[in-house]
Backbone as a printed PyTorch tensor [residue, N CA C, xyz], in Angstrom:
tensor([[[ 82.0010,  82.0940,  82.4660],
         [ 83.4560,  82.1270,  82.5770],
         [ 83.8350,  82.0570,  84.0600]],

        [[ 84.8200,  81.2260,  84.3920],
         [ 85.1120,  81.3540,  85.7250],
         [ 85.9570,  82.1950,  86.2400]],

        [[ 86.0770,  82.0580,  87.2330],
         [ 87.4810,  83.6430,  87.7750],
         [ 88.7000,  82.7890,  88.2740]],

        [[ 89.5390,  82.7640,  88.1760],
         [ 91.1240,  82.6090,  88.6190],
         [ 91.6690,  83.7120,  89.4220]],

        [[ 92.6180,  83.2790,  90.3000],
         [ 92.7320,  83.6710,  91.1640],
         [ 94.5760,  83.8320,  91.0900]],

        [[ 95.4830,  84.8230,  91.2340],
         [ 96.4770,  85.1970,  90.7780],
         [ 97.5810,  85.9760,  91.6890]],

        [[ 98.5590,  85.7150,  91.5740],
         [ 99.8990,  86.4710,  92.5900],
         [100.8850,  86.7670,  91.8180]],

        [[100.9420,  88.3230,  91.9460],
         [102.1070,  88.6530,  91.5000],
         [103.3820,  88.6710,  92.3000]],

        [[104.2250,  88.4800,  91.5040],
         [105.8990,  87.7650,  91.9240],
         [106.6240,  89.2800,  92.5200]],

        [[105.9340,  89.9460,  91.7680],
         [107.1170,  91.7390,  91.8630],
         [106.5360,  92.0010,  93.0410]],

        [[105.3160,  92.4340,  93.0520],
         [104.8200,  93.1670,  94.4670],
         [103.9970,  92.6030,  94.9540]],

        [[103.8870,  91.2430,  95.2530],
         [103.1330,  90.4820,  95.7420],
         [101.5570,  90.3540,  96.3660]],

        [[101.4320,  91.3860,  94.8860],
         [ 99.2570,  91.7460,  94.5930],
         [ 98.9230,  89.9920,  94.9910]],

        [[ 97.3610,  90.2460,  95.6570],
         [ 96.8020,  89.1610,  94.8890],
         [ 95.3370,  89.4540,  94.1770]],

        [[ 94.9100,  88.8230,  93.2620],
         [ 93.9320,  89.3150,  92.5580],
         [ 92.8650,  88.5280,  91.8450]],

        [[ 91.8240,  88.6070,  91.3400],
         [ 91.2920,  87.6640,  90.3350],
         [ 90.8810,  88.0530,  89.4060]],

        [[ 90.5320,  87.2570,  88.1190],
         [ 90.3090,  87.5950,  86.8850],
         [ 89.3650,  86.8230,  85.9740]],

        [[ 88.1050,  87.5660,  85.6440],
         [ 87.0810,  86.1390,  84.8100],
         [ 87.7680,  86.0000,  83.4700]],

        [[ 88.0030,  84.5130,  83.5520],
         [ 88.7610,  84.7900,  81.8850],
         [ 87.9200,  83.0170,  81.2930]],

        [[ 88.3350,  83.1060,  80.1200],
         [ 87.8100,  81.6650,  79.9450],
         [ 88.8270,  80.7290,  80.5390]],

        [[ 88.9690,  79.1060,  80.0950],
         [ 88.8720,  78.4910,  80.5720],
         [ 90.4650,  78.1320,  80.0230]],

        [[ 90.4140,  78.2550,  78.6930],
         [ 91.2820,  78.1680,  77.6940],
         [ 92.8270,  79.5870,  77.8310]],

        [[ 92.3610,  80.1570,  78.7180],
         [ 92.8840,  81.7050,  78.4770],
         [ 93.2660,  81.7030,  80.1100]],

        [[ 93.2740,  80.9700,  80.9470],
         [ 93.5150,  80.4930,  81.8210],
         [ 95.0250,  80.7030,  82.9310]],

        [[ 95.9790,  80.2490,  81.6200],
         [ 96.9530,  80.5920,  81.7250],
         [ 98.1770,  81.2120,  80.8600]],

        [[ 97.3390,  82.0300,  79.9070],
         [ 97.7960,  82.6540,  79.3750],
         [ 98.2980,  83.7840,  80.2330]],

        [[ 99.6230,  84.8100,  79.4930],
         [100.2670,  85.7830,  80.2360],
         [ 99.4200,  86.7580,  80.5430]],

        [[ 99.3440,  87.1650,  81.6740],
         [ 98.6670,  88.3720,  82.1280],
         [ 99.3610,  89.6410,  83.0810]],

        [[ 98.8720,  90.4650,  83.0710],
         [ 99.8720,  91.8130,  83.8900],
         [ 98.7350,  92.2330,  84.7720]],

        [[ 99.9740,  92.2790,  85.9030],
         [ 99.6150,  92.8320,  87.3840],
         [ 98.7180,  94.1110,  87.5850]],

        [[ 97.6660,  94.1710,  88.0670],
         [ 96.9030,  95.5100,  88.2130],
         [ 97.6670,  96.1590,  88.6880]],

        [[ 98.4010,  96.4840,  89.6050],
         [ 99.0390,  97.2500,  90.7030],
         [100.2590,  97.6950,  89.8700]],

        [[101.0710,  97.1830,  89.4830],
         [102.3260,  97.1580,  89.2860],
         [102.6460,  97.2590,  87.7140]],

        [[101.7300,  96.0370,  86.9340],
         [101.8230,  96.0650,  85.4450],
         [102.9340,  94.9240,  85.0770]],

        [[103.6030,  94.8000,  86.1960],
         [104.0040,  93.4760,  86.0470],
         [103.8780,  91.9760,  85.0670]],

        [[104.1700,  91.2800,  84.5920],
         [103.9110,  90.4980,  83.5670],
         [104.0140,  89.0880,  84.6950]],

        [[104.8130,  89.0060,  85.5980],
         [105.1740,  88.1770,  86.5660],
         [104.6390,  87.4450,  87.5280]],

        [[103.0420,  86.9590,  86.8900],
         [102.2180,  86.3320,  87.4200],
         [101.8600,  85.0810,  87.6260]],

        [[101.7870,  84.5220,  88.4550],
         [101.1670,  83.2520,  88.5450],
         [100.2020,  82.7840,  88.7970]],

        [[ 99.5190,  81.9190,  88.2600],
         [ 98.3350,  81.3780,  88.7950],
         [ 98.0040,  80.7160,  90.0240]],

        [[ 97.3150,  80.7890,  90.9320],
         [ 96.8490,  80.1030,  92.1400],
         [ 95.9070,  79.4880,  92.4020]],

        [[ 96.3610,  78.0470,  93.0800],
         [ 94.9810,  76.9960,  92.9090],
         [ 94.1840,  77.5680,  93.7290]],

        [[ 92.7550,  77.3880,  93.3150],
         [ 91.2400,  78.3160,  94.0460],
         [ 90.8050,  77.0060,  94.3650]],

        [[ 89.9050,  77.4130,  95.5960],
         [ 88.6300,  76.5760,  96.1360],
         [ 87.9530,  77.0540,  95.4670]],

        [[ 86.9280,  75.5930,  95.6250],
         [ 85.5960,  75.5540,  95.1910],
         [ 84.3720,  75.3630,  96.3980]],

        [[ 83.3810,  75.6120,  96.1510],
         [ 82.0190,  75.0000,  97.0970],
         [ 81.3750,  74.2070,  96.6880]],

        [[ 81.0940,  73.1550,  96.7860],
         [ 79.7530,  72.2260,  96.9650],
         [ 78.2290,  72.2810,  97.7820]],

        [[ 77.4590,  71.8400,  97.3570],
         [ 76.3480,  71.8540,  97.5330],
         [ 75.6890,  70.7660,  97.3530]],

        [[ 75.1450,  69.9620,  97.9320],
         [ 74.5560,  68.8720,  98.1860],
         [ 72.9410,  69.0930,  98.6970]],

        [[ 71.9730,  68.3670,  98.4470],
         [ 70.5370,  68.4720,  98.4120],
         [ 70.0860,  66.9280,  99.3650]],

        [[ 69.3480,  67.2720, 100.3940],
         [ 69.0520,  66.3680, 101.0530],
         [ 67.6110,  66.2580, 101.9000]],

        [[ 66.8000,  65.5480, 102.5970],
         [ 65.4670,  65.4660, 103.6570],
         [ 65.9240,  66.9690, 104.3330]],

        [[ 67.1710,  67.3010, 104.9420],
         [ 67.2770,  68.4410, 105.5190],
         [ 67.2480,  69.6330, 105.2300]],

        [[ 67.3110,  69.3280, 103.8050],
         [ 67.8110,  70.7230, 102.8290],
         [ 69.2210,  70.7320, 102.2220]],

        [[ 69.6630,  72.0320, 101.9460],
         [ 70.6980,  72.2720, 101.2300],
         [ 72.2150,  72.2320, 102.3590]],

        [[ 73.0860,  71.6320, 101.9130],
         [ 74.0370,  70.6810, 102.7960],
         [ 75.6580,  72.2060, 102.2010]],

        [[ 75.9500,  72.1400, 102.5570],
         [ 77.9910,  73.0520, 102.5890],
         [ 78.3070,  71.6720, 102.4410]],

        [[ 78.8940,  71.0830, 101.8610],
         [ 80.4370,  70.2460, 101.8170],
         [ 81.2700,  70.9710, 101.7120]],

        [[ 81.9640,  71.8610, 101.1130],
         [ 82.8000,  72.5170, 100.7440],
         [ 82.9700,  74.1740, 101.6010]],

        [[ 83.0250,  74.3080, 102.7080],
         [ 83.0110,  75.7180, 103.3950],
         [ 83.7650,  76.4000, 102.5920]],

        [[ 83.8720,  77.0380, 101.8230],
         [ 85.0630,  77.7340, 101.1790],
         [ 84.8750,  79.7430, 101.6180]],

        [[ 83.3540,  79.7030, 101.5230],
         [ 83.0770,  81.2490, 102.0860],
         [ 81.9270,  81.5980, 102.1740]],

        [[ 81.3490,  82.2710, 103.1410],
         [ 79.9950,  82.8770, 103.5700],
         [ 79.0520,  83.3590, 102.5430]],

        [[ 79.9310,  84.2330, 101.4720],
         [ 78.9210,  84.7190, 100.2430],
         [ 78.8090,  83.5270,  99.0730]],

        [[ 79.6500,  82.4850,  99.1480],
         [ 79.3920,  81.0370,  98.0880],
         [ 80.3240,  81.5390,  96.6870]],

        [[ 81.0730,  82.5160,  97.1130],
         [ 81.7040,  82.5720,  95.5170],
         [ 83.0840,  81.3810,  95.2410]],

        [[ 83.2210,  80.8660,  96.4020],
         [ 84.0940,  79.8310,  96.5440],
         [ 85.1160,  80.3910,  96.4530]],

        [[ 85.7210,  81.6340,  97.6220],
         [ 86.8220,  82.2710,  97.9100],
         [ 87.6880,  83.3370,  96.9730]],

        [[ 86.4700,  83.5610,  96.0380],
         [ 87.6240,  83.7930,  94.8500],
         [ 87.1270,  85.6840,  94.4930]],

        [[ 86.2720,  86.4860,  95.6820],
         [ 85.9650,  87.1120,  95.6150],
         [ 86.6140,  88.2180,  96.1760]],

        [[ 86.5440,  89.5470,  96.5670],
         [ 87.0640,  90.4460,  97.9000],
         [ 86.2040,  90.6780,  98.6680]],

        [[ 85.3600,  89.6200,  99.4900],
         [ 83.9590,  90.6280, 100.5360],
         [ 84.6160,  90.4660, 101.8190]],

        [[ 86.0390,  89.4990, 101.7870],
         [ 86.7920,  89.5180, 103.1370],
         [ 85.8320,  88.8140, 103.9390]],

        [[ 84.9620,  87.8650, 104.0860],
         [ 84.1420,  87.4130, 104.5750],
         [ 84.3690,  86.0300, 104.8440]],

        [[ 85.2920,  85.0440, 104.6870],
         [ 85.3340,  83.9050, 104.3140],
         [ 86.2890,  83.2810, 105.4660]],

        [[ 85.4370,  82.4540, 105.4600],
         [ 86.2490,  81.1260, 106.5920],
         [ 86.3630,  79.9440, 106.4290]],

        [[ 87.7920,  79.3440, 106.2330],
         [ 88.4340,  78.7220, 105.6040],
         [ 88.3070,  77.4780, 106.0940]],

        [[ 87.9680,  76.2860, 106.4450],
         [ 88.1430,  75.3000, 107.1050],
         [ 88.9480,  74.0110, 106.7560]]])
């Protein structure tokens, strides 16, 4: 299941959530607040490419590879 990535409108949480794929954008409520007033937010992804050199970043999205969608605060955006 992948994780989505989410902003609430009331108190402007942001958050993520493994949900399926299908369930996506279905209504969901704010951790913080309980809020119903959520939106979805487009997430990066990472790539990985295989080469004579080894394993290639196309996609910098973040240091730990969860493709930004984590909290390790670690990530640099390019």
């Amino acid at each position: 299941m992948p994780l989505y990535e989410y902003h609430c409108d009331a108190c402007e949480n942001e958050f993520t959530k493994r949900r399926a794929i299908k369930e996506a954008d279905a209504p969901l409520q704010c951790p913080e607040c309980e809020s119903q007033n959520v939106t979805r937010k487009l997430s990066l992804f990472i790539a990985f490419t295989k080469s004579d050199a080894g394993a290639q970043n196309l996609g910098s999205a973040g240091s730990c590879g969860c493709g930004g969608a984590c909290a390790c605060g670690g990530h640099s955006f390019n």
